[in-house]
C-alpha positions, 0 to 999 in steps of 0.5 A: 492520481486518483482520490477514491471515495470512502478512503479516508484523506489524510493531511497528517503525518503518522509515527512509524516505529523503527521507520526512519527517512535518510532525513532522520525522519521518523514520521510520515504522511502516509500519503507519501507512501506507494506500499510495503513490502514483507522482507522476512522479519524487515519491511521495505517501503516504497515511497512516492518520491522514490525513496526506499525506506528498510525498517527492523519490524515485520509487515504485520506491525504495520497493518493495524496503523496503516489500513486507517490510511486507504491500506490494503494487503493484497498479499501476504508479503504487499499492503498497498495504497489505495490512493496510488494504485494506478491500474488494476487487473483481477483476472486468472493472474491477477496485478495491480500497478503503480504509477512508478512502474511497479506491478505487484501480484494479487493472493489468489485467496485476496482477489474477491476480498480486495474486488468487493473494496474496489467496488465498494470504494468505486475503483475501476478494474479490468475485469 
């Protein structure tokens, strides 16, 4: 796992509406969380331990919250963790994958968006 300059640490939880864990949680550390992914008026996250958490409120009540944490949507359905992307491919077809196997495709119209946050944030790419 790799910890990207310029991405803010974060030790504490944060409150997510209408986010609820099958331990009846309804606060996270945001660290915890690999990314989200758009389900048409839901939002499923994928959690780092494996735990896949559906909540009744779109991805974009999530944005604004989220992207403080090292957040960034690459597409209009996936905001993805910064701090858990394992490898990323900007290219023609471009993909970013996660440690657990995971790989989410990249919007045409985010690539150089989300290319200048990896240089700024000095993440190394497969160009």
């Amino acid at each position: 796992m790799n910890t990207f300059p310029g991405v803010t640490p974060f030790e504490n939880v944060v409150y997510l509406p209408r986010f609820q864990t099958k331990n009846g949680e309804n606060t996270i550390n945001p660290k915890q969380i690999s990314f989200l992914v758009a389900q048409g008026n839901y939002t499923l996250f994928h959690l780092k331990t494996g735990e896949q958490v559906l909540t009744s409120l779109p991805l974009g009540s999530y944005v604004s919250i989220l992207e403080w944490y090292g957040f960034v949507r690459i597409h209009k359905s996936y905001l993805v963790n910064l701090d858990c992307l394992q490898e990323c491919i900007i290219e023609r077809f471009s993909i970013v994958t996660f440690p657990n196997g995971a790989v989410v495709e990249i919007a045409r119209r985010r690539k150089n968006t989300l290319r200048k946050i990896f240089e700024m944030h000095q993440i190394i790419f497969n160009p």
